[in-house]
C-alpha positions in Angstrom: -22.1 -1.0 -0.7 -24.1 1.9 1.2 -21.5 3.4 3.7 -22.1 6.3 5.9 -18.6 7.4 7.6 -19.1 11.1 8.3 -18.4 12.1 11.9 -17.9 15.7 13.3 -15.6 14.5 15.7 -13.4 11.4 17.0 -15.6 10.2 20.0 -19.1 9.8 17.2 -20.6 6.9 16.3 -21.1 6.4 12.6 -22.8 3.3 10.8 -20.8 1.3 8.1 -22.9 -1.4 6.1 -21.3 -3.8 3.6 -21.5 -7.1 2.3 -18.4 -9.9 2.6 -17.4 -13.2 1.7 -18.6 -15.8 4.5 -15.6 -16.6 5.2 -13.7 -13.3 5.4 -16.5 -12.7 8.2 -16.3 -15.9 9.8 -12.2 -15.7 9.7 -12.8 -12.0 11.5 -15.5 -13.2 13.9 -13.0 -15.8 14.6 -9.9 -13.6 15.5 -12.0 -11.2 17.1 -12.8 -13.5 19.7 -9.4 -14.6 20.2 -8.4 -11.1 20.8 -11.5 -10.9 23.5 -13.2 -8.1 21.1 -16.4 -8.0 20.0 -16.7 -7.8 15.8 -16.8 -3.9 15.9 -14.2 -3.2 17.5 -12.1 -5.8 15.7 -13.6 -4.4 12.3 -13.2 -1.0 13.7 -9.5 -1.6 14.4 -8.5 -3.2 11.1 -10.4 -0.4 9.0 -8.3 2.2 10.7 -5.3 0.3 10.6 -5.7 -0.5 6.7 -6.9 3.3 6.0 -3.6 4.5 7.8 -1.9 2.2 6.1 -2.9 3.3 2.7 -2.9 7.3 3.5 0.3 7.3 4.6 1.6 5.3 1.4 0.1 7.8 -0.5 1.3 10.6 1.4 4.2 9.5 1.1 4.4 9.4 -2.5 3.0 12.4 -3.1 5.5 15.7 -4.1 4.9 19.0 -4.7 4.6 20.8 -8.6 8.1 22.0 -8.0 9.8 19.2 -6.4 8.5 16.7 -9.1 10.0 18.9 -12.3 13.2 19.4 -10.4 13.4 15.4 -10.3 12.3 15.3 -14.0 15.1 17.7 -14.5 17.9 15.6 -12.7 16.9 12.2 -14.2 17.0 13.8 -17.5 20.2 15.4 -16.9 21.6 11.9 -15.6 25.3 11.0 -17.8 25.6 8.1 -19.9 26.3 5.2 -18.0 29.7 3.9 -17.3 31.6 1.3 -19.0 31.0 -0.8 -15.4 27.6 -0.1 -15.4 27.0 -0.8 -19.1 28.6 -4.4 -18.0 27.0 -5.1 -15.4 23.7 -4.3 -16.7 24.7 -6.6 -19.9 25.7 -9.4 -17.0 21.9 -8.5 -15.6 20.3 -9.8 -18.8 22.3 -12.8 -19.5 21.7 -13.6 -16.0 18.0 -13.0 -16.2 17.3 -14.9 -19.4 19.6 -18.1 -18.2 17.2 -18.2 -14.9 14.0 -16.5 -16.1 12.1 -17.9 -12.9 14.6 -16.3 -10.6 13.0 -13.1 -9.2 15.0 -11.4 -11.9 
């Protein structure tokens, strides 16, 4: 899939070649025109939406070196659990294998 994607600055036009199912393409031709935009615009759009979406995922599971041993430390330093919770995760399981397709 040659791409070029490599602007120096917001307002530059780059070129972005790929190939697709037909029918992803024919689904997008189809909602572009509903949205009165032409195909690059509505490609352009969902690209940027889709990239954000995924950056900022990411971002937001990264942590820093320092941040991610100190939450080693605490879940490692975590008490046993408590009599309650050792119940109710016992409850959890017999729940879970009398309704297996349940979501549990």
């Amino acid at each position: 899939m040659p791409a070029t994607i490599t602007p120096t600055n917001p307002t530059e036009s780059a070129r972005l070649s790929c190939r697709l199912n037909a029918r992803v393409k024919s689904r997008a031709e189809e909602a572009a025109a509903l949205l009165g935009q032409s195909i690059t615009a509505f490609t352009e759009a969902a690209l940027a939406e889709k990239s954000d979406a995924v950056l900022a995922r990411v971002a937001a599971l990264q942590v820093s070196e320092r941040d991610f041993r100190r939450f080693l430390e605490t879940v490692g330093a975590a008490p046993p659990p408590t009599p309650a919770l050792a119940e109710a995760m016992r409850e959890y399981g017999r729940q879970a294998a009398e309704e297996p397709g349940n979501g549990w």
